[in-house]
SERO-4910 file (N, C-alpha, C, O; in steps of 0.05 Angstrom, whole numbers):
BEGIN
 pado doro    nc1    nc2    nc3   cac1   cac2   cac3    cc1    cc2    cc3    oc1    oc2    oc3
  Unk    A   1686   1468   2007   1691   1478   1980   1699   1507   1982   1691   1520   2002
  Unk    A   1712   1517   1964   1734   1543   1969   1714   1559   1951   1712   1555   1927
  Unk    A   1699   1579   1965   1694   1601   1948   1698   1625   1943   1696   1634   1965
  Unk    A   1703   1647   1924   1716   1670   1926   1685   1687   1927   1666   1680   1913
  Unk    A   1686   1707   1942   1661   1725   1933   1676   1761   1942   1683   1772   1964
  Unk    A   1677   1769   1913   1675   1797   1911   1656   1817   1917   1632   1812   1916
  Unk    A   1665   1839   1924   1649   1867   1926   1662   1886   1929   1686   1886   1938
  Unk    A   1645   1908   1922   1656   1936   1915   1661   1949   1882   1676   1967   1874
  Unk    A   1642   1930   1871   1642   1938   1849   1624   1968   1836   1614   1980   1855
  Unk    A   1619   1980   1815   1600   1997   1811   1606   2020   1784   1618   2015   1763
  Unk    A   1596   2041   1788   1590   2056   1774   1611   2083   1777   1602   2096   1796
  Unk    A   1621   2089   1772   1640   2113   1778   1662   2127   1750   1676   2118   1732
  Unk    A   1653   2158   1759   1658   2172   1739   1694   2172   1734   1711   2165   1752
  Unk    A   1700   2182   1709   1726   2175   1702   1737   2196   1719   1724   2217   1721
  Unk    A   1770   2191   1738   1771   2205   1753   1772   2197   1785   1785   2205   1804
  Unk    A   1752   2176   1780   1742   2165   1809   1763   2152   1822   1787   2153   1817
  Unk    A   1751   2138   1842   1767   2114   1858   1742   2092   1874   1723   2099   1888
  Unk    A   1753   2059   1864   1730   2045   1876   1757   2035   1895   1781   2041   1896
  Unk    A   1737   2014   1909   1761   2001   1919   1734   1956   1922   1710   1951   1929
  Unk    A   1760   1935   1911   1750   1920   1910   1755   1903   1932   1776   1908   1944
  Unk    A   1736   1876   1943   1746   1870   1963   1738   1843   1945   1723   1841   1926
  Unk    A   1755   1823   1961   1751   1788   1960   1754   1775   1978   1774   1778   1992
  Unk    A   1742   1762   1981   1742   1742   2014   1737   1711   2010   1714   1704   2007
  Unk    A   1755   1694   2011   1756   1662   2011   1740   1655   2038   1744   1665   2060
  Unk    A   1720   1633   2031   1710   1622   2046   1707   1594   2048   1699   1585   2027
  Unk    A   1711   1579   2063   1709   1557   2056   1738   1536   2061   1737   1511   2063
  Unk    A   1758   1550   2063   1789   1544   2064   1795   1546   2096   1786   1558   2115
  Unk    A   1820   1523   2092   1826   1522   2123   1855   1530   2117   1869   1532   2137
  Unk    A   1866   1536   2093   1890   1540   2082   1901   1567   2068   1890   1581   2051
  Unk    A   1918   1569   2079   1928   1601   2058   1939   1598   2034   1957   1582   2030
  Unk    A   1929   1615   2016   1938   1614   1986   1965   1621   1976   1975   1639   1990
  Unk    A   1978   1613   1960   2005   1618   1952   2007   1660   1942   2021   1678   1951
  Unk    A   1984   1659   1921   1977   1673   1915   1949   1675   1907   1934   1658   1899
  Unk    A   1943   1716   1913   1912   1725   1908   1920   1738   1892   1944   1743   1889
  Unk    A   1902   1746   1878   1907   1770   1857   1877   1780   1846   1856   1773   1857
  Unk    A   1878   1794   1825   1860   1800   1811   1858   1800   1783   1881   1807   1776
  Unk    A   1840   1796   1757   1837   1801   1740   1814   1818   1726   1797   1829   1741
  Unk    A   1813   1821   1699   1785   1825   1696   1786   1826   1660   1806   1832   1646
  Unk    A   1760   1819   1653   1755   1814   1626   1736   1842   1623   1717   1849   1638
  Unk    A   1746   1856   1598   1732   1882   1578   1719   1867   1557   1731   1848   1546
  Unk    A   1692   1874   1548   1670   1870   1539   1696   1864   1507   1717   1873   1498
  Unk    A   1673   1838   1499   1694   1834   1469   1727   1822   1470   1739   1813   1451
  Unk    A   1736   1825   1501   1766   1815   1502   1770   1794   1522   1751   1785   1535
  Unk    A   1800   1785   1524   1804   1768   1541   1804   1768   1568   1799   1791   1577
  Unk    A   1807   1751   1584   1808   1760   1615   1845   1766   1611   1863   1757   1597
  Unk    A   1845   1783   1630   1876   1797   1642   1887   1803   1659   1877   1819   1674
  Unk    A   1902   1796   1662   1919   1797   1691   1922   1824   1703   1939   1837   1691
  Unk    A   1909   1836   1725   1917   1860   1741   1933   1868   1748   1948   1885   1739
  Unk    A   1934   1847   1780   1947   1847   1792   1944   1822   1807   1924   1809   1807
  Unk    A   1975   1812   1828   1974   1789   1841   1993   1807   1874   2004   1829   1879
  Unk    A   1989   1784   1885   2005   1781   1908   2012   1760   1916   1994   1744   1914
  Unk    A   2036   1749   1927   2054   1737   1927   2078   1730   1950   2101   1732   1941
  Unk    A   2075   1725   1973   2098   1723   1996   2104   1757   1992   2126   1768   1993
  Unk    A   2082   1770   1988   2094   1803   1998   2107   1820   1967   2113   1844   1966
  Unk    A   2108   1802   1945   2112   1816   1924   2084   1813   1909   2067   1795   1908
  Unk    A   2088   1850   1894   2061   1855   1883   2070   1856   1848   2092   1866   1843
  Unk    A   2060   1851   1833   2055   1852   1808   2037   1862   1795   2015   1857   1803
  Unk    A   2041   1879   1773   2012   1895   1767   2019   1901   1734   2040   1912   1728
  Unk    A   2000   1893   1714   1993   1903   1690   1998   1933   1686   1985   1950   1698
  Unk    A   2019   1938   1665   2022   1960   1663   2009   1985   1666   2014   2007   1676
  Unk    A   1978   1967   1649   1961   1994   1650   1953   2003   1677   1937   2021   1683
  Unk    A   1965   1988   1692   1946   2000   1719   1968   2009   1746   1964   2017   1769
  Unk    A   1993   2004   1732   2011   2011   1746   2011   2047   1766   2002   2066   1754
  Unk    A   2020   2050   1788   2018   2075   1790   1984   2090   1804   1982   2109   1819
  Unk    A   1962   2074   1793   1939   2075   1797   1926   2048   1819   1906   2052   1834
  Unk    A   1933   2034   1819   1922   2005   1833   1935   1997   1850   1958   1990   1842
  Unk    A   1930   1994   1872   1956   1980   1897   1922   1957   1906   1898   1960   1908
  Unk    A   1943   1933   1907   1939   1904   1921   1943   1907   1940   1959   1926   1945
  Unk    A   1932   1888   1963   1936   1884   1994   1927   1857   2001   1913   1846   1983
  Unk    A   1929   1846   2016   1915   1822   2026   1916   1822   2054   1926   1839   2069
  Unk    A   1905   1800   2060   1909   1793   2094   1915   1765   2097   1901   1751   2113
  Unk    A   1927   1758   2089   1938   1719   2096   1919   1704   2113   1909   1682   2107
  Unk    A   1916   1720   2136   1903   1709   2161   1876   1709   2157   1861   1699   2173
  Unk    A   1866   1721   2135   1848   1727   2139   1827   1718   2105   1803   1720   2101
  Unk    A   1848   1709   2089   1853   1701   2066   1830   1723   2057   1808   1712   2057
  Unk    A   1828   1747   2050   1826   1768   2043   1848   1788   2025   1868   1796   2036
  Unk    A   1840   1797   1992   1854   1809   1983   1834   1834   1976   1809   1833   1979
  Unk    A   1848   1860   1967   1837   1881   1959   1848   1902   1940   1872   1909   1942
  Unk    A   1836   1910   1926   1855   1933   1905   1834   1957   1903   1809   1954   1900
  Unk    A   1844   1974   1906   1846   2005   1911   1857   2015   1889   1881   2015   1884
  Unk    A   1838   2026   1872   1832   2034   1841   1829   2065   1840   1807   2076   1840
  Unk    A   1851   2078   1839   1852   2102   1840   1849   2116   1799   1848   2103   1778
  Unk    A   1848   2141   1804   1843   2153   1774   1838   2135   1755   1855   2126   1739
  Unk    A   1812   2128   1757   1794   2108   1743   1796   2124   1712   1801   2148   1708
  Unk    A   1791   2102   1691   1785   2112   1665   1777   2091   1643   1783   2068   1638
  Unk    A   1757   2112   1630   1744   2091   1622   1742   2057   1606   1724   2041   1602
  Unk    A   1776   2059   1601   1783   2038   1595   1784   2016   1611   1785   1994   1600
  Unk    A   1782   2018   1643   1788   2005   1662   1755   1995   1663   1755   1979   1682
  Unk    A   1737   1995   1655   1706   1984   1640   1717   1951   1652   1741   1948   1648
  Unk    A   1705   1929   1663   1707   1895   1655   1693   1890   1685   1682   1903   1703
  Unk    A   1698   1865   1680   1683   1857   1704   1703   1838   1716   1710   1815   1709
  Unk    A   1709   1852   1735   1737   1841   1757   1744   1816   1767   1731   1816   1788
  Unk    A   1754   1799   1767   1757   1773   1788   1771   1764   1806   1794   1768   1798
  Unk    A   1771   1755   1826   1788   1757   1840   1798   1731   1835   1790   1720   1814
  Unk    A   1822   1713   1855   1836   1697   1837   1854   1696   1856   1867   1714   1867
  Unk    A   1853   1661   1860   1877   1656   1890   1880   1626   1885   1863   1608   1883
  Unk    A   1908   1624   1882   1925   1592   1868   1939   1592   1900   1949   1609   1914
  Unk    A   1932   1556   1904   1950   1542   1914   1957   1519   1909   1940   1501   1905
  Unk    A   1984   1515   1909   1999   1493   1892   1983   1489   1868   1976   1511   1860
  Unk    A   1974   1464   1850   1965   1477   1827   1941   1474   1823   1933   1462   1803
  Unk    A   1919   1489   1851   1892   1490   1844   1893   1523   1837   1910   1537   1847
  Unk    A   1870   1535   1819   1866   1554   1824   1839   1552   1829   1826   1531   1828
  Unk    A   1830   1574   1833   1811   1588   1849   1799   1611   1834   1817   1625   1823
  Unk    A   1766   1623   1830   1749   1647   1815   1731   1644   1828   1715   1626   1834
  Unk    A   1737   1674   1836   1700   1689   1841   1691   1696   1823   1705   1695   1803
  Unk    A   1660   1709   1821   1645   1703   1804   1643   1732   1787   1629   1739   1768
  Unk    A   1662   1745   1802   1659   1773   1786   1647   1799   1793   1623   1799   1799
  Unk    A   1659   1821   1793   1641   1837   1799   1641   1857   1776   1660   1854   1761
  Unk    A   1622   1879   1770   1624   1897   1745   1639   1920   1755   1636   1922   1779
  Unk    A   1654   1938   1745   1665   1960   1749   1663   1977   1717   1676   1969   1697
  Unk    A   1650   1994   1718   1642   2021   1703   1648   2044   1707   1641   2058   1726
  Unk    A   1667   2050   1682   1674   2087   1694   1670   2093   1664   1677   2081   1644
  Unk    A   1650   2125   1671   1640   2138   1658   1653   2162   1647   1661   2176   1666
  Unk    A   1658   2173   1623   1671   2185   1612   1656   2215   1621   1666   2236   1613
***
């Protein structure tokens, strides 16, 4: 069974930089695509960012600030969350489709403090 488990989540002042990691376990197969999301207290979940055969996609708001990476081989993705603010508040998920299963980890919290 395919499980996603996040870390690198936390507490960091506006300004900051976290950096998140996700790691599939469980798979003998590489994902089409990983990505990330995350749901803000009161709202929907939202699309971050993804990766994709080497193309990256990223939610405006985080454009400029957030770079994706993965490792195929290693079915490992990561995003590097630069000038944090406090809007960027939810609790993150990571998120990896192949053909038409998808795939959630369970979340991690990310907090930035004004």
């Amino acid at each position: 069974q395919v499980q996603l488990v996040e870390s690198g989540g936390g507490l960091v002042q506006a300004g900051g930089s976290l950096r998140l990691s996700c790691a599939a376990s469980g798979s003998t197969f590489s994902f089409n695509t990983m990505g990330w999301y995350r749901a803000a207290p009161g709202k929907q979940r939202e699309l971050v960012a993804t990766i994709s055969s080497g193309r990256r996609d990223y939610a405006d708001s985080v454009k400029g600030r957030f770079t994706i990476s993965s490792d195929n081989a290693k079915n490992t993705v990561s995003l590097q969350m630069n000038s944090l603010k406090p809007e960027d508040t939810a609790v993150y998920y990571c998120y990896a489709k192949r053909i038409s299963f998808d795939y959630w980890g369970q979340g991690t919290q990310v907090t930035v403090s004004s």
